[in-house]
GUSE-958859 format. One record per residue (C-alpha): residue in one letter; x, y, z. Coordinates in nm, 3 decimals, always signed. Example, Ala and Ser with C-alpha at 12.3 -4.5 7.8 and 13.67 -1.06 7.14 Angstrom:
BEGIN
<vexvex:A	x:+1.230	y:-0.450	z:+0.780>
<vexvex:S	x:+1.367	y:-0.106	z:+0.714>
% end
This chain:
BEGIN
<vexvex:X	x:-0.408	y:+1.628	z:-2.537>
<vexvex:X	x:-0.448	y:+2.028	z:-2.461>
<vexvex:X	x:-0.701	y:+1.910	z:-2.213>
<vexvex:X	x:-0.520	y:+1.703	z:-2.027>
<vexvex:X	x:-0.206	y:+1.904	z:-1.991>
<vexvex:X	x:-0.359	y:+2.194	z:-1.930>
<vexvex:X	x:-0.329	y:+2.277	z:-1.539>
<vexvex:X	x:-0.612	y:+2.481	z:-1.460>
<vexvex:X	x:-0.945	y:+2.440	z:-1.673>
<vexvex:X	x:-1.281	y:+2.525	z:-1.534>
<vexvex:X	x:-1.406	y:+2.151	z:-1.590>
<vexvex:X	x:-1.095	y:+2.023	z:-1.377>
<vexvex:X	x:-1.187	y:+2.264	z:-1.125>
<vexvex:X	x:-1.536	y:+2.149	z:-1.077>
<vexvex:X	x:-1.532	y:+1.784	z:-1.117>
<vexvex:X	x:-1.184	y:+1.758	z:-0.928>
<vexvex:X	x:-1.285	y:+1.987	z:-0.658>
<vexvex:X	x:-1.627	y:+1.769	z:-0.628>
<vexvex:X	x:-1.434	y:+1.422	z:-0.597>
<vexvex:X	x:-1.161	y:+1.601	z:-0.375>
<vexvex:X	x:-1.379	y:+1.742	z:-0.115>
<vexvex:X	x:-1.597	y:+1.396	z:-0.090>
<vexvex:X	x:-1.243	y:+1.217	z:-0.053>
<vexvex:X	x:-1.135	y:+1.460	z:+0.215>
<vexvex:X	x:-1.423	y:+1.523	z:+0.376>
<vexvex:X	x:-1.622	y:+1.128	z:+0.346>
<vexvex:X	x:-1.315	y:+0.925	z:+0.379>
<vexvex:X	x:-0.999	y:+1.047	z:+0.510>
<vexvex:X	x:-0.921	y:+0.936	z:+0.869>
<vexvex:X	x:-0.773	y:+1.290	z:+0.970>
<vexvex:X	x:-1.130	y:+1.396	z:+0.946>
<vexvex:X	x:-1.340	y:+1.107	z:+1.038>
<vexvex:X	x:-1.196	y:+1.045	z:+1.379>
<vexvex:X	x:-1.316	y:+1.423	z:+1.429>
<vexvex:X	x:-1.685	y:+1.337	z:+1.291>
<vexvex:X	x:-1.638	y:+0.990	z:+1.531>
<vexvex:X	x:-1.591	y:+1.229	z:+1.762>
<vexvex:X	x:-1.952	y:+1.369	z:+1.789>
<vexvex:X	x:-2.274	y:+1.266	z:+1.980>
<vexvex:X	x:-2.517	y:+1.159	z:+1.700>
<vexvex:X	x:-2.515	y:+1.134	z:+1.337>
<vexvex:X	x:-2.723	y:+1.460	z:+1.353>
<vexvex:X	x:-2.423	y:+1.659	z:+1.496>
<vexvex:X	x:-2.180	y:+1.488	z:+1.305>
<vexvex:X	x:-2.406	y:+1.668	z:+0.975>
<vexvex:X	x:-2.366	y:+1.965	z:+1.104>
<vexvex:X	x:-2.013	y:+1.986	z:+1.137>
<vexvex:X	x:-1.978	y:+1.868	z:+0.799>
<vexvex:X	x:-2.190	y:+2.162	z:+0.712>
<vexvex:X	x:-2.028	y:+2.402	z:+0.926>
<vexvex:X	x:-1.685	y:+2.266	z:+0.792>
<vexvex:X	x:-1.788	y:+2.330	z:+0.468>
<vexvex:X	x:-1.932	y:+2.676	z:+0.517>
<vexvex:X	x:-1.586	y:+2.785	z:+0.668>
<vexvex:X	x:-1.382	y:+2.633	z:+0.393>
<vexvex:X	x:-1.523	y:+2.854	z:+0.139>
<vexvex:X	x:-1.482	y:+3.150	z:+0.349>
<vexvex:X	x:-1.109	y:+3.015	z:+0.411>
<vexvex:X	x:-1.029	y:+2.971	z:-0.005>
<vexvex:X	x:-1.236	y:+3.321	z:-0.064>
<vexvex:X	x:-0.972	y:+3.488	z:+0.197>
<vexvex:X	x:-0.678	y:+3.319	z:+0.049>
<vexvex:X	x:-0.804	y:+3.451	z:-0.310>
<vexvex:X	x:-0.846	y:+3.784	z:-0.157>
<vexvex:X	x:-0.497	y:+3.816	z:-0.022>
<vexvex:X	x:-0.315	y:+3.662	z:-0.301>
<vexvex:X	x:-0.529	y:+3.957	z:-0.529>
<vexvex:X	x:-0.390	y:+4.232	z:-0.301>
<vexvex:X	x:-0.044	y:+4.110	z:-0.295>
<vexvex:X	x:-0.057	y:+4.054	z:-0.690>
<vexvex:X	x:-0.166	y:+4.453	z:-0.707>
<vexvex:X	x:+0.068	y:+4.548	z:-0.426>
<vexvex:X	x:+0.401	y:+4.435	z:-0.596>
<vexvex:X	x:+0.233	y:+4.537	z:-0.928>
<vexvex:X	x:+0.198	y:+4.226	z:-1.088>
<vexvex:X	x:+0.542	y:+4.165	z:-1.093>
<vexvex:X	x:+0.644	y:+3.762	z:-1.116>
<vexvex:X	x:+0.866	y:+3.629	z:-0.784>
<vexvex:X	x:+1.135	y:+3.594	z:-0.986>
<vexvex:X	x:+1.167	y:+3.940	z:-1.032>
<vexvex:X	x:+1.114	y:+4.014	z:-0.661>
<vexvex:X	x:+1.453	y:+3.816	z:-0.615>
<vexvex:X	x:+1.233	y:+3.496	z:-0.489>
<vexvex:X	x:+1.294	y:+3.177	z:-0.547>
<vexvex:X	x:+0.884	y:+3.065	z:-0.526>
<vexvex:X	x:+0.586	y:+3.219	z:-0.518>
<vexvex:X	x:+0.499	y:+3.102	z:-0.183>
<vexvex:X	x:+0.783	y:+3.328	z:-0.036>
<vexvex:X	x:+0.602	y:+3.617	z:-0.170>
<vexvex:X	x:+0.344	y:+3.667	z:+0.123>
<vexvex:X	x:+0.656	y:+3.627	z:+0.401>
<vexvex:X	x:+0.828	y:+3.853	z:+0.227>
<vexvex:X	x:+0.469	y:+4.124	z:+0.253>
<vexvex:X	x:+0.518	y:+4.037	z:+0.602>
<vexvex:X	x:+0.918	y:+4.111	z:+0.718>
<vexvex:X	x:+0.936	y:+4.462	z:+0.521>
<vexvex:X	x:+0.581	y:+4.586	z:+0.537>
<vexvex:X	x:+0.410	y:+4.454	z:+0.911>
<vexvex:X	x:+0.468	y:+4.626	z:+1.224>
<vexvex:X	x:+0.601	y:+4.429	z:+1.446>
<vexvex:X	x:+0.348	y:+4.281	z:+1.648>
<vexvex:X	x:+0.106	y:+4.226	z:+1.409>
<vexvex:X	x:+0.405	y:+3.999	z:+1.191>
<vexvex:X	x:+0.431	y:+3.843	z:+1.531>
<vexvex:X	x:+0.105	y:+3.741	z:+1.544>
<vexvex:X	x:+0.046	y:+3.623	z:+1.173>
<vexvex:X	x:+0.351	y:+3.413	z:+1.196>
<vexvex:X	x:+0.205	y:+3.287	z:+1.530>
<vexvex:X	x:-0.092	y:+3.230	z:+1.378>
<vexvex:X	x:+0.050	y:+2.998	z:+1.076>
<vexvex:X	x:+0.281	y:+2.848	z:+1.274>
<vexvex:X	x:-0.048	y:+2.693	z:+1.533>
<vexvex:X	x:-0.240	y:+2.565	z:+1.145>
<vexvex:X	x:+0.042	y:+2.395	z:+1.105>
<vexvex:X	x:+0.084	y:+2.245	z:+1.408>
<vexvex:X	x:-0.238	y:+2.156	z:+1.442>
<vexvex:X	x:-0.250	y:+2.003	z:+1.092>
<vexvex:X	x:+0.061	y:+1.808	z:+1.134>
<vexvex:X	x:-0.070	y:+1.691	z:+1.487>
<vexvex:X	x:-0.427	y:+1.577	z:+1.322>
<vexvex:X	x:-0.247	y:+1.402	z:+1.012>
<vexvex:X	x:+0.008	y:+1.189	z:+1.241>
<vexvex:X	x:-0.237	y:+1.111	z:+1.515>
<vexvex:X	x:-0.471	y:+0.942	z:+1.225>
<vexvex:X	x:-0.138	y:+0.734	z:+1.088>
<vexvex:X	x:-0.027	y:+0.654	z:+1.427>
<vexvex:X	x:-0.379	y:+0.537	z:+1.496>
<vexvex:X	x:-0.447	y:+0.388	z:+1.166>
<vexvex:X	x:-0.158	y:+0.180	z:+1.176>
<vexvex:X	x:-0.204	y:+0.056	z:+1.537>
<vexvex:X	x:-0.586	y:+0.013	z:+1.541>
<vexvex:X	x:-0.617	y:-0.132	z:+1.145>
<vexvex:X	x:-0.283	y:-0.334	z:+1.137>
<vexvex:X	x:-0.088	y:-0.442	z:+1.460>
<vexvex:X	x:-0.370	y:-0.492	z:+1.647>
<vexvex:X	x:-0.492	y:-0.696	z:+1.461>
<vexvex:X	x:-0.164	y:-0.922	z:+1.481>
<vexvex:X	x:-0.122	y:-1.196	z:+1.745>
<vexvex:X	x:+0.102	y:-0.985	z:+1.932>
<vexvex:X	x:-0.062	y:-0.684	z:+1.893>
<vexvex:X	x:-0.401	y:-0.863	z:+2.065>
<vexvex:X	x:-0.155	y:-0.977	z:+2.384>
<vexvex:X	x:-0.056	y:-0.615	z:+2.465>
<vexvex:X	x:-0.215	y:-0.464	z:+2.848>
<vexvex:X	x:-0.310	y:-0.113	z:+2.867>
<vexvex:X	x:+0.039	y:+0.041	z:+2.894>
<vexvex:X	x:+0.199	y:-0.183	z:+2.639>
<vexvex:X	x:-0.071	y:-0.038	z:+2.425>
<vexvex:X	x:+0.050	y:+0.358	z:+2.536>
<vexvex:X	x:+0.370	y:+0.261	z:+2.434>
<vexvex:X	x:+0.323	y:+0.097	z:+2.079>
<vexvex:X	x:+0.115	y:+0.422	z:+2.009>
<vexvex:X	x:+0.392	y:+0.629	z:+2.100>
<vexvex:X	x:+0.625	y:+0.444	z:+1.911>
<vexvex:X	x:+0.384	y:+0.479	z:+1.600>
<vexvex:X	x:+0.325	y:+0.847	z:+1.689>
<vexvex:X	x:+0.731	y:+0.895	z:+1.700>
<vexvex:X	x:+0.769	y:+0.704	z:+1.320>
<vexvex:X	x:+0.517	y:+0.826	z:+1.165>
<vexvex:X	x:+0.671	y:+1.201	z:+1.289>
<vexvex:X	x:+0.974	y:+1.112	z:+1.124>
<vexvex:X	x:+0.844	y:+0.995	z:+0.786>
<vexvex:X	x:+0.666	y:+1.297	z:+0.709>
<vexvex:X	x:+0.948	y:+1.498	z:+0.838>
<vexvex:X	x:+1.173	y:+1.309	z:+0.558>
<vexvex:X	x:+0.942	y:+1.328	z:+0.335>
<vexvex:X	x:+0.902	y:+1.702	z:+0.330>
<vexvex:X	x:+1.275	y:+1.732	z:+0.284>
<vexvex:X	x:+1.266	y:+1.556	z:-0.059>
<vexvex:X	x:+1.078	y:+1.884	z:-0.181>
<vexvex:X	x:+1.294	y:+2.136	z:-0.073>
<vexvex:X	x:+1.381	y:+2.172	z:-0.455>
<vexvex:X	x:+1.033	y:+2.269	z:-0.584>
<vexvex:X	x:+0.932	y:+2.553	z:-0.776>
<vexvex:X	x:+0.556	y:+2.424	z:-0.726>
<vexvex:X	x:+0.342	y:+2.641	z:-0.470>
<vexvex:X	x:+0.278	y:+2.412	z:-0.147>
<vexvex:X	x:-0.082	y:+2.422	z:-0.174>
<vexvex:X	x:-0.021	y:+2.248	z:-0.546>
<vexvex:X	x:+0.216	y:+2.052	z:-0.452>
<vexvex:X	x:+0.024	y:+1.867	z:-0.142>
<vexvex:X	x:-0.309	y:+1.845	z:-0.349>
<vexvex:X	x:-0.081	y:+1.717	z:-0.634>
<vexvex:X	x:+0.036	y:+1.463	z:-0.392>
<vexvex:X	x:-0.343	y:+1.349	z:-0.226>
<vexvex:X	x:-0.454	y:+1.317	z:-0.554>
<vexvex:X	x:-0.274	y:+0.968	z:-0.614>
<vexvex:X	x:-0.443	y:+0.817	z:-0.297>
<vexvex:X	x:-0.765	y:+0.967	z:-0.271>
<vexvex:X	x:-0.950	y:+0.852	z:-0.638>
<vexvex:X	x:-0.824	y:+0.483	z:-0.551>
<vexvex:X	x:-0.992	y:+0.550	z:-0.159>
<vexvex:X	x:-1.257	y:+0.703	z:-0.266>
<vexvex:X	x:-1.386	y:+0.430	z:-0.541>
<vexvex:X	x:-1.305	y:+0.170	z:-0.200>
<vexvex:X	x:-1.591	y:+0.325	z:-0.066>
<vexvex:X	x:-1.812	y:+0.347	z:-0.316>
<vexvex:X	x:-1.764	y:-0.003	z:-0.393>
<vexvex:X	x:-1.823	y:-0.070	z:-0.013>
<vexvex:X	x:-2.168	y:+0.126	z:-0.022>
<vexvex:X	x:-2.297	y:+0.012	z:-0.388>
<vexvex:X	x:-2.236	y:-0.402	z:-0.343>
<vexvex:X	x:-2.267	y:-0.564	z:-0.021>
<vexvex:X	x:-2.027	y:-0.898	z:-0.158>
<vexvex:X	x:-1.722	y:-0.662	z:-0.152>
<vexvex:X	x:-1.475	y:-0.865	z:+0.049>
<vexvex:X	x:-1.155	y:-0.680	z:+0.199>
<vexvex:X	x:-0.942	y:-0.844	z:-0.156>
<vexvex:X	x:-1.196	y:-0.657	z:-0.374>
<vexvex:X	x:-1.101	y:-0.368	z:-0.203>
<vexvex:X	x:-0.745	y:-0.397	z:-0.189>
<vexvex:X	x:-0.731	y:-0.436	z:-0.572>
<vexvex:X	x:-0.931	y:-0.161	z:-0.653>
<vexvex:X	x:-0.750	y:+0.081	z:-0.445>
<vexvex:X	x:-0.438	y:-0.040	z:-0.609>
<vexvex:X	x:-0.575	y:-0.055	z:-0.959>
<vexvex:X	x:-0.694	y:+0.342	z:-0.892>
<vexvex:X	x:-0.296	y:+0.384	z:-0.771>
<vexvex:X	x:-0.180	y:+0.204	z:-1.060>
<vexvex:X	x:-0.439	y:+0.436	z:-1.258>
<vexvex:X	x:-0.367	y:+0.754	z:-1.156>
<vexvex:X	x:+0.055	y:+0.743	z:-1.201>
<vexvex:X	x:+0.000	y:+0.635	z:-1.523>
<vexvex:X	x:-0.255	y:+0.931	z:-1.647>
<vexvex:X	x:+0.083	y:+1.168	z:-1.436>
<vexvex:X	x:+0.349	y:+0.989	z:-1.644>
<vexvex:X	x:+0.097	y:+1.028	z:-1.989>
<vexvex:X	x:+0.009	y:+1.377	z:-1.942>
<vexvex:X	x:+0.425	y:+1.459	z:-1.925>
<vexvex:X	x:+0.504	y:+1.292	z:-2.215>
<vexvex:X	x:+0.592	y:+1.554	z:-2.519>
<vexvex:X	x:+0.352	y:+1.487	z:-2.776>
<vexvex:X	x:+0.483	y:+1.808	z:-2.990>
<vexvex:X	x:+0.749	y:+1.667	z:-3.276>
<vexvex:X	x:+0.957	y:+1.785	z:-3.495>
<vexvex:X	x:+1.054	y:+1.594	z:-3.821>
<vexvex:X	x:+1.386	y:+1.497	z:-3.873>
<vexvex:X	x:+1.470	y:+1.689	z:-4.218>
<vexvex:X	x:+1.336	y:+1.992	z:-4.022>
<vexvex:X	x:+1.600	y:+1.965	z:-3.705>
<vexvex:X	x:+1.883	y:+1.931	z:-3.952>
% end
């Protein structure tokens, strides 16, 4: 039970950070419209590669930083830098101690990742949802060109909107946001991957077989969250009195 409510172990790492990154990177639609985007399969590999090459760089830099702000402070917790998370810690490094165009441009730059993530992640459930669902629909197969535009738009608009809401139901947290959102992918991307793996492995998958599995791997993976919170530590009852 240590095992599996421990939050960082070296096995978790490795074999979560394996079936993560294949998720992410072999089945997600935020980057396969990008690899759809390429020429050939060829250059399509190679983005994958350079993709991956820059990732590492990207974590190795975030490790870096977070080391020099641990040593800067002095390895004192957020709490007793009069923060309420630990992700406020680096905006805090950069009101007091940047000059004042350099903290212009870092918060330019993380304000354009996150537009440019946010963009990626509702164009793919705008165009998801259109392409894979109404579409498909009788009246989504009577639409012209600009009645098309417009049903985009309107997906585009909603889907805005949801995530919007949904970010506001973790205003609360105490969990750092790169936790929380691979906390959060987690529940959908086992069930997505194993939907293409059973896609790949037997050809006599039919679209049912795939529904069910993702939903079984859903079904799955709340009830290994809910298992792992349960308090297995108890004390006997002549011992509380």
């Amino acid at each position: 039970m240590a095992f599996l409510s421990a939050p960082y172990t070296l096995l978790g790492g490795l074999l979560g950070g394996t079936f993560l990154t294949m998720a992410s990177h072999g089945t997600d639609q935020m980057l396969v419209q990008r690899l759809l985007g390429c020429r050939s399969l060829r250059e399509s590999q190679k983005a994958l590669g350079a993709g991956r090459s820059f990732i590492v760089l990207q974590f190795a830099f975030f490790l870096l930083l977070g080391l020099c702000l641990y040593a800067y402070y002095g390895g004192v917790p957020f709490p007793g830098l009069g923060l309420a998370s630990s992700d406020e810690v680096f905006p805090k490094f950069i009101v007091e101690n940047l000059p004042t165009g350099l903290a212009g441009l870092v918060v330019a730059g993380v304000l354009a990742s996150a537009m440019g993530t946010l963009s990626s992640s509702i164009s793919s459930l705008a165009s998801s949802t259109y392409l894979d669902l109404f579409k498909l629909s009788a009246w989504g197969r009577a639409l012209d060109e600009a009645g098309e535009i417009r049903w985009s738009r309107i997906f585009t608009l909603w889907w805005g909107i949801v995530l919007i809401g949904g970010a506001m139901l973790f205003t609360d947290t105490r969990s750092p946001v790169v936790e929380l959102g691979l906390k959060i992918a987690s529940f959908t991307y086992g069930g997505l991957l194993g939907t293409f793996f059973l896609g790949m492995l037997s050809r006599r998958t039919t679209q049912v077989d795939a529904t069910l599995g993702f939903i079984t791997g859903l079904l799955f993976m709340l009830a290994m969250v809910a298992f792992t919170r349960i308090d297995f530590t108890c004390t006997p009852s002549w011992r509380a009195r």
